[in-house]
N, C-alpha and C positions, 0 to 999 in steps of 0.2 A: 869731816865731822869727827870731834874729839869723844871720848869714853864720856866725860862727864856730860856734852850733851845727850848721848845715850842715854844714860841714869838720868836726866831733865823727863827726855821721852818717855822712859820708861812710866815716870810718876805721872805726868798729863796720861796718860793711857790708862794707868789704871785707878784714875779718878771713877771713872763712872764704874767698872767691877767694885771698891769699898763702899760707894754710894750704895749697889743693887744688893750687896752683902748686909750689910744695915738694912737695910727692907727685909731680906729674906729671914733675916733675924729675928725681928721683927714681929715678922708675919706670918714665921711657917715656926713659932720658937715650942711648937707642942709636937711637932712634928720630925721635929730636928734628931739628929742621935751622929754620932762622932763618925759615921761614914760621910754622911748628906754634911753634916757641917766643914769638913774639912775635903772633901768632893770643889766649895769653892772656891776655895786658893786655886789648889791643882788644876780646876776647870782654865779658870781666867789665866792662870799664867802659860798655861801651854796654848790655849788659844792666841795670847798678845805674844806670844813668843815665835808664832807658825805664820798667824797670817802677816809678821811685818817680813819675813822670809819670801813667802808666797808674791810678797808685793812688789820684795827686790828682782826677783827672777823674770815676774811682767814687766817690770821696766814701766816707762812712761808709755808705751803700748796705751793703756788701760786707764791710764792715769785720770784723767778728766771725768771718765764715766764712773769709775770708781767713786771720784768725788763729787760728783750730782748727785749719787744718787744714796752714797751712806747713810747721811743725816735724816733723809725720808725712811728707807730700812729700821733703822734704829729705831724711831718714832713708833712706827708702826709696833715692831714687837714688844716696847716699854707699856705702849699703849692698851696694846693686848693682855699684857700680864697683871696691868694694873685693873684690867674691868675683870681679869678673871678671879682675881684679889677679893676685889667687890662682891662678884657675884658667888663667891663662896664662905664672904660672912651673910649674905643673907640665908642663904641655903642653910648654915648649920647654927644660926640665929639662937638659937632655943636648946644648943645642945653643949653639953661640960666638955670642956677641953680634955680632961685625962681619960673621959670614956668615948669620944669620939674615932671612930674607926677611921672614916675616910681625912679626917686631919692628917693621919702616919701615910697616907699613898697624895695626899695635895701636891708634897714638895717631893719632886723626882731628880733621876740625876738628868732626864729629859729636860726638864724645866733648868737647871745648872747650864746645861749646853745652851739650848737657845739662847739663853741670859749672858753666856763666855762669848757666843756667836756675835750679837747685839752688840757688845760692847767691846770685842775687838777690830770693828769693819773699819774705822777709821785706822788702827794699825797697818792694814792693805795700803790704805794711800800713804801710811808714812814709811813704808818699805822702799816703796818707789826714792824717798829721799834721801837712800841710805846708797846711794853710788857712789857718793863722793868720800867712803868712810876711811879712815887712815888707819884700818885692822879690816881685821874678818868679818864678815858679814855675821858669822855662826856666832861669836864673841859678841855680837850688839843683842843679837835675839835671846842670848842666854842672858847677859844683863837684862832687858828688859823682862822678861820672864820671872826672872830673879828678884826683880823693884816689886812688879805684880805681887807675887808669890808673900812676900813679905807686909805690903801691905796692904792685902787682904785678910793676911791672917791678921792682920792688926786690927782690922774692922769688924771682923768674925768675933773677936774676945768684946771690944766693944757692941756690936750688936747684938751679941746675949745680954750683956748689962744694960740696955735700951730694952730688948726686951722684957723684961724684967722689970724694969720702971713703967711701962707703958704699960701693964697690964692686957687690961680686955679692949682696950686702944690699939695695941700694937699693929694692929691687922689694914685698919684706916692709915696708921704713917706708914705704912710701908705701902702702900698703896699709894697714898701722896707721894713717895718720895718717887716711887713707878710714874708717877702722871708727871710731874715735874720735870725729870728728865725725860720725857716725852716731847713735852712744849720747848725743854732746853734744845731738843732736836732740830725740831722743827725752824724753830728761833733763829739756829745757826744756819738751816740749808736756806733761809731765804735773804741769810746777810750775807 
């Protein structure tokens, strides 16, 4: 495996972290303040940077089960985040965004982790495919980490300007975009 397939990897991997970025953006944008927002780069890239490490050291050991059963995992917690999306505009349905208390505690750096977790379990199984690497094993994780880290933040600046556009909407697409890559999940574990 060459460097620039790494940098390929890197970007497929952190598709879905800039996707849940744009949601968070989105959806939690009253809530937000320059720790929580930049909390998601740093979340997702150390996450896609650890567990394709974690992946190589299991070897093909784990391999298979790993990959049965990511795509359900994933499903599941996109899933969950998106009805709890839901279920927190109806709860504060009737109440102004700049005087809402429980808006500033909705978005945690709890919620960040889950969200890092979810979206780097397919990294596991692509650690496994980094045996055959022609460098370091350490050298692909910091690349990928590095692709993450970058283009998060890239979605991070565009997901405030979504936010922003989307108004009193913004809560519903980021909620769509949670359910979506849910069924995307799902979609994949049974092709």
């Amino acid at each position: 495996m060459q460097l620039y397939e790494v940098i390929l990897i890197g970007i497929a991997l952190s598709i879905d972290a800039c996707a849940i970025t744009i949601a968070n953006c989105t959806t939690y944008k009253c809530s937000l303040n320059k720790t929580k927002e930049w909390s998601m780069p740093i979340a997702f890239a150390i996450f896609q940077g650890v567990m394709p490490l974690i992946g190589y050291f299991i070897g093909s050991l784990f391999a298979s089960y790993i990959a049965s059963v990511s795509k359900f995992v994933t499903a599941a917690i996109f899933l969950f985040l998106a009805v709890k999306i839901i279920v927190d505009i109806f709860k504060e349905q009737n109440e102004v965004c700049e005087i809402d208390k429980n808006a500033k505690s909705s978005f945690t750096i709890g919620v960040v982790i889950l969200q890092a977790v979810a979206t780097s379990i397919d990294a596991l199984a692509v650690g496994v495919t980094m045996i055959d690497l022609t460098f370091s094993v350490f050298i692909a994780v910091t690349v990928i980490a590095a692709v993450t880290f970058a283009l998060v933040a890239l979605a991070l600046l565009f997901g405030k300007t979504l936010g922003n556009l989307f108004g009193k909407y913004a809560e519903w697409v980021g909620a769509f975009i949670l359910l979506v890559l849910s069924i995307k999940s799902l979609i994949e574990a049974f092709l």
